[in-house]
BATIFI-721108 format. One record per residue: residue number from 1; residue in three letters; z, x, y of N, C-alpha, C in turn. Coordinates in pm, 1 decimal, always signed. Each point is the difference from the previous one (the first is absolute). Example, Ala and Ser with C-alpha at 12.3 -4.5 7.8 and 13.67 -1.06 7.14 Angstrom:
2
<pt nr="1" rest="ala" n_z="+780.0" n_x="+1319.0" n_y="-569.0" ca_z="+0.0" ca_x="-89.0" ca_y="+119.0" c_z="+0.0" c_x="+90.0" c_y="+120.0"/>
<pt nr="2" rest="ser" n_z="-72.0" n_x="-35.0" n_y="+105.0" ca_z="+6.0" ca_x="+82.0" ca_y="+119.0" c_z="+73.0" c_x="-77.0" c_y="+109.0"/>
***
This chain:
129
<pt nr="1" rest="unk" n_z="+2999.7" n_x="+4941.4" n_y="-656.4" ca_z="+37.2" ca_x="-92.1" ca_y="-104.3" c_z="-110.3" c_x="-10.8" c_y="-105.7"/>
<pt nr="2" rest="unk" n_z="-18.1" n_x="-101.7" n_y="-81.3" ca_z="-43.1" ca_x="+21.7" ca_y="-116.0" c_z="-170.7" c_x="-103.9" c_y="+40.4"/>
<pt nr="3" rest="unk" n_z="-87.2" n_x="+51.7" n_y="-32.6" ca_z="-146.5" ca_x="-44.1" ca_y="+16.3" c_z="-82.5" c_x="+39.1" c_y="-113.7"/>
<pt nr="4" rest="unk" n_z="-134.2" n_x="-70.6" n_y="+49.2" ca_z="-114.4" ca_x="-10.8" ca_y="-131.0" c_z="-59.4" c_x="+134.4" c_y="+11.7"/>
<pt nr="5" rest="unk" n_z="+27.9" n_x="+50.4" n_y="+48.7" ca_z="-79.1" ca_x="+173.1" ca_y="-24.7" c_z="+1.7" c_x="+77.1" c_y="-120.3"/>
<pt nr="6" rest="unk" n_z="+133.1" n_x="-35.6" n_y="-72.9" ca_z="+36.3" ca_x="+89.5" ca_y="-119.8" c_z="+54.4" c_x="-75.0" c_y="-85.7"/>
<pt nr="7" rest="unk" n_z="+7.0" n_x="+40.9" n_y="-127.6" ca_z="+94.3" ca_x="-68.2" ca_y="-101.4" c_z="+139.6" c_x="-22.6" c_y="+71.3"/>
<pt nr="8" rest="unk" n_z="+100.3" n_x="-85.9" n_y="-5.8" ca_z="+109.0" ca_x="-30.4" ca_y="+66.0" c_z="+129.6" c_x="+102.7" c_y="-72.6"/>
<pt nr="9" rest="unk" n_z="-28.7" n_x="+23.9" n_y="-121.1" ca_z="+122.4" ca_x="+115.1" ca_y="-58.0" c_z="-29.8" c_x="+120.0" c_y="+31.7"/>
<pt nr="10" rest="unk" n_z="-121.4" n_x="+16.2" n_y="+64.6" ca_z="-25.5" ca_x="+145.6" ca_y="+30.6" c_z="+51.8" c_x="+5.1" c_y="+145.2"/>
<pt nr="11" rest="unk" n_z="-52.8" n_x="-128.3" n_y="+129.1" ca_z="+90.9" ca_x="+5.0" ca_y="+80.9" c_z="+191.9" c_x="+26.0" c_y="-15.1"/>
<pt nr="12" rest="unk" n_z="+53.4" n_x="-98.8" n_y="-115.2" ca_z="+129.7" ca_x="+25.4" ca_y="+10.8" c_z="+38.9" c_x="+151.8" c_y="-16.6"/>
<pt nr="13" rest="unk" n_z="-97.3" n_x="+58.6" n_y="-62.8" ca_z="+44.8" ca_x="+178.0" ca_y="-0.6" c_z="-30.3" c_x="+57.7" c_y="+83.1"/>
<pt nr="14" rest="unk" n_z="-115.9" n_x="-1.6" n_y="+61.2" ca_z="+10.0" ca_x="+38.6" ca_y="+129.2" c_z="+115.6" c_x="-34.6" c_y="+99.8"/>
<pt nr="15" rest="unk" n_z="+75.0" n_x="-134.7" n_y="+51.2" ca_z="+109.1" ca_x="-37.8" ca_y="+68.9" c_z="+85.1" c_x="+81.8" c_y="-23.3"/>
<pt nr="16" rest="unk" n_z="+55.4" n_x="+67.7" n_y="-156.2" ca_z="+88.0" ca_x="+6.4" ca_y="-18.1" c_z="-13.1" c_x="+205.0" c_y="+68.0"/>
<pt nr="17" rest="unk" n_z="-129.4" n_x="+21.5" n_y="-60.0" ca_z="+31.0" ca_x="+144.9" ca_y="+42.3" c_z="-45.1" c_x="-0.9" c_y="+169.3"/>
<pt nr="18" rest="unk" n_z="-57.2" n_x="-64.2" n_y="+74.4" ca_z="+16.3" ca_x="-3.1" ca_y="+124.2" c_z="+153.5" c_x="+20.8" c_y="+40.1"/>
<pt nr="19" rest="unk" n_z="+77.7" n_x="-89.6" n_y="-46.7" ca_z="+171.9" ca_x="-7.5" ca_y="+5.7" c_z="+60.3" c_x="+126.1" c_y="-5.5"/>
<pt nr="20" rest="unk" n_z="-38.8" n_x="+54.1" n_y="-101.2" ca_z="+30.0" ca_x="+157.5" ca_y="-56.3" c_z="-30.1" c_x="+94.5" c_y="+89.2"/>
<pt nr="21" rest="unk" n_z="-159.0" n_x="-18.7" n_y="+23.1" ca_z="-35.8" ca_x="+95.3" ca_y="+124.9" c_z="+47.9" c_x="+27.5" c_y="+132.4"/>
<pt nr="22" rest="unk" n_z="+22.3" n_x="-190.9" n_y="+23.8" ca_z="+64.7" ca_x="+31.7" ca_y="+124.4" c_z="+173.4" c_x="+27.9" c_y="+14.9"/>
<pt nr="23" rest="unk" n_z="+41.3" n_x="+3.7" n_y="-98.1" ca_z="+143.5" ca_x="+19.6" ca_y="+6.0" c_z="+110.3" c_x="-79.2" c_y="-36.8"/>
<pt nr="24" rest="unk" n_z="-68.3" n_x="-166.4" n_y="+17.6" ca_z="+76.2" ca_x="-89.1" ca_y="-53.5" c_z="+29.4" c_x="-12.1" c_y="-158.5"/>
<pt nr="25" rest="unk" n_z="-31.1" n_x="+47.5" n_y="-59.4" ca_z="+68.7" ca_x="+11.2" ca_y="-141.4" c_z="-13.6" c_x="+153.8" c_y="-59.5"/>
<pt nr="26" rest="unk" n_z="+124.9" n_x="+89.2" n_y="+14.8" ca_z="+31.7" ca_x="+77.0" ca_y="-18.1" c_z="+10.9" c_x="+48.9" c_y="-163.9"/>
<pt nr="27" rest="unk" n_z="-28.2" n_x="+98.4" n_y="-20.5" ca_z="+47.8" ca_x="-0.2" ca_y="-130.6" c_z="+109.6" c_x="+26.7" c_y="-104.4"/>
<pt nr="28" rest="unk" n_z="+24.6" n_x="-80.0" n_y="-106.1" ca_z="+91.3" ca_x="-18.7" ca_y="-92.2" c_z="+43.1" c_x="-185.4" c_y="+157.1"/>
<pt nr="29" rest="unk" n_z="-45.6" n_x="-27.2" n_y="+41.6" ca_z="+23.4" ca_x="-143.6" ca_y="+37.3" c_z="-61.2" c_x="-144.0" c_y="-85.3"/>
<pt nr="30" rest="unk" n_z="+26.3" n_x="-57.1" n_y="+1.4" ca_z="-24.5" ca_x="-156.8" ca_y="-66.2" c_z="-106.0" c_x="-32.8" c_y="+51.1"/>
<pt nr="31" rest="unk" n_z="-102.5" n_x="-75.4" n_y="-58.1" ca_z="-108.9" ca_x="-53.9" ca_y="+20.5" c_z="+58.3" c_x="-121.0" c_y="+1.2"/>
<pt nr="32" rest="unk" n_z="-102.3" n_x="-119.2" n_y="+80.1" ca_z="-14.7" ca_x="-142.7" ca_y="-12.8" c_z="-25.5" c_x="-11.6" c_y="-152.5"/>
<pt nr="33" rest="unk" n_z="+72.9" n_x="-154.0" n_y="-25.6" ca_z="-24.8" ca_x="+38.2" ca_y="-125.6" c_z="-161.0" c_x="-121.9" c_y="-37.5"/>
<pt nr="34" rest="unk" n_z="-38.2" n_x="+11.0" n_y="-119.4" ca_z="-150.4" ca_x="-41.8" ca_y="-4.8" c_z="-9.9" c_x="-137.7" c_y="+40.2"/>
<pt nr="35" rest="unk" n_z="+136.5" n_x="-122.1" n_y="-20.8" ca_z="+27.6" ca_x="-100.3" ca_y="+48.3" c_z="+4.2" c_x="-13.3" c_y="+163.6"/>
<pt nr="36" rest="unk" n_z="+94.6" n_x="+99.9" n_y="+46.8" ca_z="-27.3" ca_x="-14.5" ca_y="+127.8" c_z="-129.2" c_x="+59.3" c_y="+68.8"/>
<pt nr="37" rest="unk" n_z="-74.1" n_x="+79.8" n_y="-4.4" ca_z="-153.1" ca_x="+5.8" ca_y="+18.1" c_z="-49.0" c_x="-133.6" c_y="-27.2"/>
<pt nr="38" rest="unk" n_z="+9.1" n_x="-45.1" n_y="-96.6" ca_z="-93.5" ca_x="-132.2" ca_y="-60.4" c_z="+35.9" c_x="-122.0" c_y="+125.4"/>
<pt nr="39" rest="unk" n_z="+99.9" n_x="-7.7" n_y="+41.4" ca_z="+118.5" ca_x="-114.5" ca_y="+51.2" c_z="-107.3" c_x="-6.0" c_y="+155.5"/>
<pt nr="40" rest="unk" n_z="+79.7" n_x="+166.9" n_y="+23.4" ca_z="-67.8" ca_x="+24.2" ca_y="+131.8" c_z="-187.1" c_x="-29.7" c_y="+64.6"/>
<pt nr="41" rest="unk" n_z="-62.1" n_x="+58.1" n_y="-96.6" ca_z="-132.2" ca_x="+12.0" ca_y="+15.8" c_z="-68.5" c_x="-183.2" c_y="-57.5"/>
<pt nr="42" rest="unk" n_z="+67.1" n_x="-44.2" n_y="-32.1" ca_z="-41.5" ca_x="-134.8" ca_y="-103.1" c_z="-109.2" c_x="+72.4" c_y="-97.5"/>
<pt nr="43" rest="unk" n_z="+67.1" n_x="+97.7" n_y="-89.3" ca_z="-159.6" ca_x="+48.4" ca_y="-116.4" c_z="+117.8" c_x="-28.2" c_y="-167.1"/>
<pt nr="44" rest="unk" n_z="-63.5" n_x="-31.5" n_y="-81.5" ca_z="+41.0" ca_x="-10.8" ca_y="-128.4" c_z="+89.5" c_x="+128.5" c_y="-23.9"/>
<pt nr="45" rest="unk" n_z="+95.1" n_x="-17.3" n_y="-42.8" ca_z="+116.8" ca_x="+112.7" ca_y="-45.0" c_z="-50.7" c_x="+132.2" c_y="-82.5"/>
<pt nr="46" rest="unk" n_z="-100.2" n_x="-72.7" n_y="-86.9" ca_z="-93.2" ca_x="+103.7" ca_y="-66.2" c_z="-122.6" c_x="+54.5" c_y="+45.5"/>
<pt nr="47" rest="unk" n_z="-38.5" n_x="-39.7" n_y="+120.8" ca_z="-48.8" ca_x="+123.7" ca_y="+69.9" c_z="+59.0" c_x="+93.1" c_y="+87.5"/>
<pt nr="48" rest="unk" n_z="+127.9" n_x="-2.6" n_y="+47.8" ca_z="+69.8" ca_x="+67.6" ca_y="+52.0" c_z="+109.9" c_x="+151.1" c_y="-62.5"/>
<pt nr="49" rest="unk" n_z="-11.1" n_x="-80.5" n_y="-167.4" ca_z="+33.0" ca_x="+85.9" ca_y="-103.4" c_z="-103.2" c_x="+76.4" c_y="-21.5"/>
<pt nr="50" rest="unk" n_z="-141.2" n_x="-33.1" n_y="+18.6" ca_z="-95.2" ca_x="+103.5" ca_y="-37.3" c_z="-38.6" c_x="+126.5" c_y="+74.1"/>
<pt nr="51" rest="unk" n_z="+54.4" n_x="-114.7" n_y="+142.1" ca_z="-15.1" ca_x="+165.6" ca_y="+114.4" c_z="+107.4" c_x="+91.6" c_y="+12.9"/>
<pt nr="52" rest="unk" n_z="+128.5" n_x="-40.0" n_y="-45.2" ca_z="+108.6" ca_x="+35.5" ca_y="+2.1" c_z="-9.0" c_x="+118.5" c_y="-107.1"/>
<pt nr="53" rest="unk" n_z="-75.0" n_x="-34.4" n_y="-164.8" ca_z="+58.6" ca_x="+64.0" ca_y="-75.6" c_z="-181.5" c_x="+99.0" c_y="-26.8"/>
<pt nr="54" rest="unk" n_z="-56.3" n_x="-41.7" n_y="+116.5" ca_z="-117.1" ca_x="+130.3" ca_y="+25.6" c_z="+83.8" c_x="+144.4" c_y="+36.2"/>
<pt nr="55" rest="unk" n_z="+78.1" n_x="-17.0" n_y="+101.0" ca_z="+77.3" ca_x="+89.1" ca_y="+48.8" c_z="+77.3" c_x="+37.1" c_y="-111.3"/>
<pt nr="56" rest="unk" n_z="+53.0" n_x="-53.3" n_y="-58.1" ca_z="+95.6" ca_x="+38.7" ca_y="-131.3" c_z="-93.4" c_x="+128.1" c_y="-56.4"/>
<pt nr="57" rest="unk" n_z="-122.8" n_x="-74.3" n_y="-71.0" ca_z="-78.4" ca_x="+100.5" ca_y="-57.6" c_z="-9.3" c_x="+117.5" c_y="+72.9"/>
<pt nr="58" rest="unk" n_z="-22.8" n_x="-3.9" n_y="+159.0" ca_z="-24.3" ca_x="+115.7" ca_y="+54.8" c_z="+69.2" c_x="+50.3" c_y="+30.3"/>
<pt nr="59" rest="unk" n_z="+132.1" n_x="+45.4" n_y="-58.1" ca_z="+152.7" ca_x="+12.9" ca_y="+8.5" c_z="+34.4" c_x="-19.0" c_y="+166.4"/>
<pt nr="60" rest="unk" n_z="-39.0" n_x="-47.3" n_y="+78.9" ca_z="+45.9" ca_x="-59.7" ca_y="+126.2" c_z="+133.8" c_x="-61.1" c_y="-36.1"/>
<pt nr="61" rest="unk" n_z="-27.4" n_x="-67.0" n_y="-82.5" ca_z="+167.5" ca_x="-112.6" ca_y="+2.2" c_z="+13.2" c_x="+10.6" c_y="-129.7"/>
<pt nr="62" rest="unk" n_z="+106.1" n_x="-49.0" n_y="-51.5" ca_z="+102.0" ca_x="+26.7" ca_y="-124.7" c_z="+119.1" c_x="-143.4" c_y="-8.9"/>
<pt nr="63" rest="unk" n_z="-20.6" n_x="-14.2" n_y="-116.7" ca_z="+91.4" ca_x="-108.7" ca_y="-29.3" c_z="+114.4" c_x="+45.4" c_y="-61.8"/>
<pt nr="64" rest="unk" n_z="+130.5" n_x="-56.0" n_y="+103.9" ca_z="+114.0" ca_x="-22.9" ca_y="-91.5" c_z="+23.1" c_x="-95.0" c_y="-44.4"/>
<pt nr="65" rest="unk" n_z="+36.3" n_x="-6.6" n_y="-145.1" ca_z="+27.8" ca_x="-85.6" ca_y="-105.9" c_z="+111.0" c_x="-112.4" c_y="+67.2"/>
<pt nr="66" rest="unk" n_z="-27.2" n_x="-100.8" n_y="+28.2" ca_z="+142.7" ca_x="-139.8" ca_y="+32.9" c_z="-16.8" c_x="-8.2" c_y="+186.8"/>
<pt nr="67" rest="unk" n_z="-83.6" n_x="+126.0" n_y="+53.9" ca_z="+43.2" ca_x="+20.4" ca_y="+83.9" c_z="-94.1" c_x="-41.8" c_y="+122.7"/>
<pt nr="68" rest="unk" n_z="-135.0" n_x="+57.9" n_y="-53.0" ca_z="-106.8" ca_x="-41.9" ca_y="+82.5" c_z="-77.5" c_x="+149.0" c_y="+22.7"/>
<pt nr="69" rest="unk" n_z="-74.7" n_x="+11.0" n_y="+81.5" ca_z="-143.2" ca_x="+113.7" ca_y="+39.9" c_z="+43.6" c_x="+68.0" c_y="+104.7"/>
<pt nr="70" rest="unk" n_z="-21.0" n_x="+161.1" n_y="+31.4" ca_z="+80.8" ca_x="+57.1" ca_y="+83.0" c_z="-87.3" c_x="+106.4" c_y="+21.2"/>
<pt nr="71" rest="unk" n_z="-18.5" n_x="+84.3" n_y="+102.1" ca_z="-95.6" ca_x="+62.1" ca_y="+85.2" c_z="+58.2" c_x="+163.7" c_y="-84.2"/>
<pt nr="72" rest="unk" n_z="-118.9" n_x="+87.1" n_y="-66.3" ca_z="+21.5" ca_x="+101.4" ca_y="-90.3" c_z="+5.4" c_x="+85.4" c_y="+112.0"/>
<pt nr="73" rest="unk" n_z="+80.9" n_x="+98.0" n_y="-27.7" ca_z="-12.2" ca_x="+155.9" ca_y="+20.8" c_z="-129.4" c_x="+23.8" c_y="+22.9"/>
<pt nr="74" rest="unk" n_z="-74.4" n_x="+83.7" n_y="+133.1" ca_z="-106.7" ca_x="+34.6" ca_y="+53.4" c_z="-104.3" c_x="-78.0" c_y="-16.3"/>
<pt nr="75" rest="unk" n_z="+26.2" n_x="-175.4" n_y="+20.6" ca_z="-67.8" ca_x="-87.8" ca_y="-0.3" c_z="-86.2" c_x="-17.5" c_y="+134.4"/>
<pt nr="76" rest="unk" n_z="+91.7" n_x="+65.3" n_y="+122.8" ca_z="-106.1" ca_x="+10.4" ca_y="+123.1" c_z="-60.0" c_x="+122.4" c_y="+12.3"/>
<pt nr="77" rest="unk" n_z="+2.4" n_x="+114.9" n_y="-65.7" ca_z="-115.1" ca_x="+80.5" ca_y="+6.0" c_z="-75.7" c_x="-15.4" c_y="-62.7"/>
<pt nr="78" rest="unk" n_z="+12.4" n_x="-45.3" n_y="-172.3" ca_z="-131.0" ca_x="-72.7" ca_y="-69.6" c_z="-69.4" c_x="-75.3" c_y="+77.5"/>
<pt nr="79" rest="unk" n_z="+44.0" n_x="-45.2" n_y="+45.2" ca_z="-95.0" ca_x="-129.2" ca_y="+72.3" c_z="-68.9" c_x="+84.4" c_y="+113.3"/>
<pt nr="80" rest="unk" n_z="+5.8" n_x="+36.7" n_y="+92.7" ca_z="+22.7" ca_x="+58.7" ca_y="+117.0" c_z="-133.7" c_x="+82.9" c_y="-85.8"/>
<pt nr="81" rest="unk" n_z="+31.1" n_x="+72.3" n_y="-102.4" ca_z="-145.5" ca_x="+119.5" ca_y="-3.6" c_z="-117.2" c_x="-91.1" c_y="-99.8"/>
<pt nr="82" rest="unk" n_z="+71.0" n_x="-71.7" n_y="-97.9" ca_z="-110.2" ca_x="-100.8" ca_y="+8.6" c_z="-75.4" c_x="-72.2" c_y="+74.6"/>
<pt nr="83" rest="unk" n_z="+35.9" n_x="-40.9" n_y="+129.1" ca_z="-68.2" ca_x="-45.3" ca_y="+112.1" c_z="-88.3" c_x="+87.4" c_y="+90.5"/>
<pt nr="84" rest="unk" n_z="+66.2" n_x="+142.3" n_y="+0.3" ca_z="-75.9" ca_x="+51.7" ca_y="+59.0" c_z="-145.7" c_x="+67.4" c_y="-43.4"/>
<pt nr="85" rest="unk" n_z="+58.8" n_x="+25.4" n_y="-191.9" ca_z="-153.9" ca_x="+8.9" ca_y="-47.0" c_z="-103.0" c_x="-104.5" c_y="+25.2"/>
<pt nr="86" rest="unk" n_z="+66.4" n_x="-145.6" n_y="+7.4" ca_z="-122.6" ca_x="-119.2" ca_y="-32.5" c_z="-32.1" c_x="+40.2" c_y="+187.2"/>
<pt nr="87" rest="unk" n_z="+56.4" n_x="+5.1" n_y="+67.8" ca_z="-61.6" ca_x="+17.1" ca_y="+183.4" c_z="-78.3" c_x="+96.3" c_y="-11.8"/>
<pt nr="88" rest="unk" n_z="-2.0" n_x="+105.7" n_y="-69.4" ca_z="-84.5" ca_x="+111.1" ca_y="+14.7" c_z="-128.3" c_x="-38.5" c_y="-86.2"/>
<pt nr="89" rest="unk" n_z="+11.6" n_x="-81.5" n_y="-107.9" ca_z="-115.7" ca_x="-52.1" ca_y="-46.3" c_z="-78.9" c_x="-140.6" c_y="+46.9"/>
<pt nr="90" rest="unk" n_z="+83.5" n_x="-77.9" n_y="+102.4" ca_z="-65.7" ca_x="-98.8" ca_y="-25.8" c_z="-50.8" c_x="+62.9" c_y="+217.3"/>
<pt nr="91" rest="unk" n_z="+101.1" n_x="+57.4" n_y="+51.9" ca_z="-51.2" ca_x="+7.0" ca_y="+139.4" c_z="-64.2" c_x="+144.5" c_y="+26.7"/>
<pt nr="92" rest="unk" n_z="+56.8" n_x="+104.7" n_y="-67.7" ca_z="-24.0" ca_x="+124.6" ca_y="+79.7" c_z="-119.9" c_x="+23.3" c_y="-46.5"/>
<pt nr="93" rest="unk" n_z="-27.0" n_x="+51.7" n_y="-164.3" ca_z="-139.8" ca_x="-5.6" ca_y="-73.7" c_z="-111.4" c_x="-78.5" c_y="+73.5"/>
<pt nr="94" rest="unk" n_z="-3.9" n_x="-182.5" n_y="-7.9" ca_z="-91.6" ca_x="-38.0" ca_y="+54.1" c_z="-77.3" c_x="+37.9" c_y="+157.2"/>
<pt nr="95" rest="unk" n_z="+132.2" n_x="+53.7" n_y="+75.1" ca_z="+0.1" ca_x="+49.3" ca_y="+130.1" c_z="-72.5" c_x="+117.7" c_y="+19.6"/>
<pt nr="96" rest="unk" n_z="+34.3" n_x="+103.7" n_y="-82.8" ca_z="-79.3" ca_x="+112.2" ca_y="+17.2" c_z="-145.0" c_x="+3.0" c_y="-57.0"/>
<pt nr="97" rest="unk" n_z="-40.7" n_x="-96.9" n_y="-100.8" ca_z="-120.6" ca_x="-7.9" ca_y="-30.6" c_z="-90.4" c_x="-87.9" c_y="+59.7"/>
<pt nr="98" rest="unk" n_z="+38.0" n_x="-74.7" n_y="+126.4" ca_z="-53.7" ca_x="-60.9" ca_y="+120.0" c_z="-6.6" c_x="+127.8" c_y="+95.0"/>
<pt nr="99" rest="unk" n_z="+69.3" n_x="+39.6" n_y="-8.3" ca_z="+24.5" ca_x="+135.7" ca_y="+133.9" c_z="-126.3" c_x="+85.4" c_y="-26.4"/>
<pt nr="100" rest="unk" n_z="-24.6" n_x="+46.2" n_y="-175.0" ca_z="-95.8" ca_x="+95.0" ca_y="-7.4" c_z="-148.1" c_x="-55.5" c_y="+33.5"/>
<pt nr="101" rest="unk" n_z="+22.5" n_x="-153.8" n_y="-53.5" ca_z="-159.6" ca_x="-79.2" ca_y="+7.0" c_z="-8.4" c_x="+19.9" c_y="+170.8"/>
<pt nr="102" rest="unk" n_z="+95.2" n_x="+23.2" n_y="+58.1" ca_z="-56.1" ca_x="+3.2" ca_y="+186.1" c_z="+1.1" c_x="+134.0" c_y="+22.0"/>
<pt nr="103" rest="unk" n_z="+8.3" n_x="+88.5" n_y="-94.5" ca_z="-0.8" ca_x="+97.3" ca_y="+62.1" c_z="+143.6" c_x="+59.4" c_y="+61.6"/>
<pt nr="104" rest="unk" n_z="+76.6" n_x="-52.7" n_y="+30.6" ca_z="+155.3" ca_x="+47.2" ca_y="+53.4" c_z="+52.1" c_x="+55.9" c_y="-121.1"/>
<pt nr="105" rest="unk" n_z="+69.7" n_x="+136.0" n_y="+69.4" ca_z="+46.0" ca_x="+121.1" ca_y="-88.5" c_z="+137.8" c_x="-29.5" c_y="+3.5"/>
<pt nr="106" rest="unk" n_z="+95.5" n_x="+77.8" n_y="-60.5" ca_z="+109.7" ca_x="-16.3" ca_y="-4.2" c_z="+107.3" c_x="-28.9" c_y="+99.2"/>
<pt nr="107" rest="unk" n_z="-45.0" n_x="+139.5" n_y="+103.2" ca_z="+70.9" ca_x="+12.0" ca_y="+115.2" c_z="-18.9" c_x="-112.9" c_y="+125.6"/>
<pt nr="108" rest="unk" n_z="-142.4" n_x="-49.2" n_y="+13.6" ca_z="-0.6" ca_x="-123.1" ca_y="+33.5" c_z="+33.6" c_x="-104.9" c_y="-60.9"/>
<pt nr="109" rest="unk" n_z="+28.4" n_x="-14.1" n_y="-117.2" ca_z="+112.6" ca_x="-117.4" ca_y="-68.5" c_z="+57.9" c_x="+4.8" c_y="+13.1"/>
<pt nr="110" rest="unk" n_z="+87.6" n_x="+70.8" n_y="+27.2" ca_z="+182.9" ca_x="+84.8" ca_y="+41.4" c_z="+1.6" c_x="-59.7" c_y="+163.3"/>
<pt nr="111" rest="unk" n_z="-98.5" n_x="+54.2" n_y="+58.6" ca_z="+22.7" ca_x="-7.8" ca_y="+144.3" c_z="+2.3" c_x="-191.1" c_y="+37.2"/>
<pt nr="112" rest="unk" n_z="-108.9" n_x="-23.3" n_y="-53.9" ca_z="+4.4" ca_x="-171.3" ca_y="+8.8" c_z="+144.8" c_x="-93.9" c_y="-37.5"/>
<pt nr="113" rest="unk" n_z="+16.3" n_x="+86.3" n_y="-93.4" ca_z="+144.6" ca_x="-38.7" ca_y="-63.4" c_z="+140.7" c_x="+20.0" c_y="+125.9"/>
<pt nr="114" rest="unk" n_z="-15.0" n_x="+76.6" n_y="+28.9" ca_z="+70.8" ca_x="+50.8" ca_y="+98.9" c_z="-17.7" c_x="-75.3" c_y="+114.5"/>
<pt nr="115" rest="unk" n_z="-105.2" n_x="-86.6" n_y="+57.4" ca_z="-26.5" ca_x="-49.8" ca_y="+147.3" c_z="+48.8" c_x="-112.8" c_y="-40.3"/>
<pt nr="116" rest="unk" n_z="+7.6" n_x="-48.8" n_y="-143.6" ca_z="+13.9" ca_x="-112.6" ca_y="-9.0" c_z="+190.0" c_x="-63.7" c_y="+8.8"/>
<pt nr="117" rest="unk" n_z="+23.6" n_x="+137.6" n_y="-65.0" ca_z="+162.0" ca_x="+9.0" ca_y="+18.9" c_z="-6.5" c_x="-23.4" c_y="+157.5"/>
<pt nr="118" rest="unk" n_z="-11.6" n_x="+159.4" n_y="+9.7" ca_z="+81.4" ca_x="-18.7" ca_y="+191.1" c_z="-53.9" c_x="-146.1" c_y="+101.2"/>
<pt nr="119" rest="unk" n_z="-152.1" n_x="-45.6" n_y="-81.7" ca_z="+2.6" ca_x="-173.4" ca_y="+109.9" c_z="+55.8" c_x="-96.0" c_y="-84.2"/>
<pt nr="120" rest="unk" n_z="+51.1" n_x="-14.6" n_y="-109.3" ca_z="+134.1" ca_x="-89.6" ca_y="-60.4" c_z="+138.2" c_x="+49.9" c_y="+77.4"/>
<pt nr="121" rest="unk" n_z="-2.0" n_x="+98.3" n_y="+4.9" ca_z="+142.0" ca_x="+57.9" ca_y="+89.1" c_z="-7.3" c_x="-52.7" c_y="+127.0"/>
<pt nr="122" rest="unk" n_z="-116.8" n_x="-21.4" n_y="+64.7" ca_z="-3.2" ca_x="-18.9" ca_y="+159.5" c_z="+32.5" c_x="-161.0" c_y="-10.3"/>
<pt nr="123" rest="unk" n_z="-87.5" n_x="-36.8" n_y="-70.6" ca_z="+49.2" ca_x="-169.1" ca_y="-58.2" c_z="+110.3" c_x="-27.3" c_y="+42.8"/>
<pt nr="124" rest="unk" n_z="+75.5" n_x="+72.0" n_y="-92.1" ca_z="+132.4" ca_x="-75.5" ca_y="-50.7" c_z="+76.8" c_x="+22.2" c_y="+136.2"/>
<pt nr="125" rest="unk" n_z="+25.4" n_x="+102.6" n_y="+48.2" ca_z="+56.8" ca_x="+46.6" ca_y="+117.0" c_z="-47.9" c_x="-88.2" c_y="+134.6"/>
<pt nr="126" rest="unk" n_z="-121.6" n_x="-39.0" n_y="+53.3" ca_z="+3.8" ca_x="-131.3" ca_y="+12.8" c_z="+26.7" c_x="-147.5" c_y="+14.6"/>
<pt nr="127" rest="unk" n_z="+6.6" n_x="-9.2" n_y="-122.0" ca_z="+124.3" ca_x="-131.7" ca_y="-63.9" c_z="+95.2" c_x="-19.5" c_y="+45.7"/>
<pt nr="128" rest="unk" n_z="+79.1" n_x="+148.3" n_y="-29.6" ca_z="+128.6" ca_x="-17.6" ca_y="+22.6" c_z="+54.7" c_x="+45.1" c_y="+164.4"/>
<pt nr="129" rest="unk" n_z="-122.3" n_x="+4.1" n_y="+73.1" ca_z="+65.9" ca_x="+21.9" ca_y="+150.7" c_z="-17.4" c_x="-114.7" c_y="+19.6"/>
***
């Protein structure tokens, strides 16, 4: 939900392409409209228009005229490779330039990467017995 970490219209764009990402708003589908964001979240109507019509700019969403805001054509792969550039800059980059300051080469980054999967896998499997 919505917190002091970030500007609050930048959260509402984020919500909205989380939605996108995960499947719940498909595209050429209807968005909440900036009232109901506002209603829901208790935030001023006009910050909900600002996060709303961030996405506009970033052709994510598109307004029909009378009608309301609606999820564009290859709005979840935009997003989707936009995210994955900012992960590769904000996690993988910093990651490998810790890796070199220790000395760990590639293939031992790979391999660490890898133990860490298969003991999240053992985790989960776990859990669920």
């Amino acid at each position: 939900m919505i917190d002091d970490s970030k500007p609050i219209f930048l959260q509402i764009a984020e919500l909205i392409e989380n939605d996108i990402v995960d499947g719940h708003l498909a595209e050429e589908t209807q968005v909440p409209s900036t009232n109901e964001f506002a209603a829901f979240h208790r935030i001023n109507p006009a910050t909900a228009a600002k996060g709303v019509n961030l996405l506009v700019d970033e052709g994510i969403l598109y307004k029909r005229r009378g009608i309301g805001m609606f999820v564009a054509t290859g709005a979840r792969q935009a997003v989707v490779a936009r995210r994955r550039e900012e992960f590769f800059q904000q996690y993988v980059q910093p990651l490998r330039l810790e890796a070199r300051k220790l000395g760990i080469d590639n293939d031992q980054l790979a391999e660490m990467i890898t133990r860490d999967g298969e003991l999240a896998a053992e985790n989960e499997g776990a859990v669920t017995r």
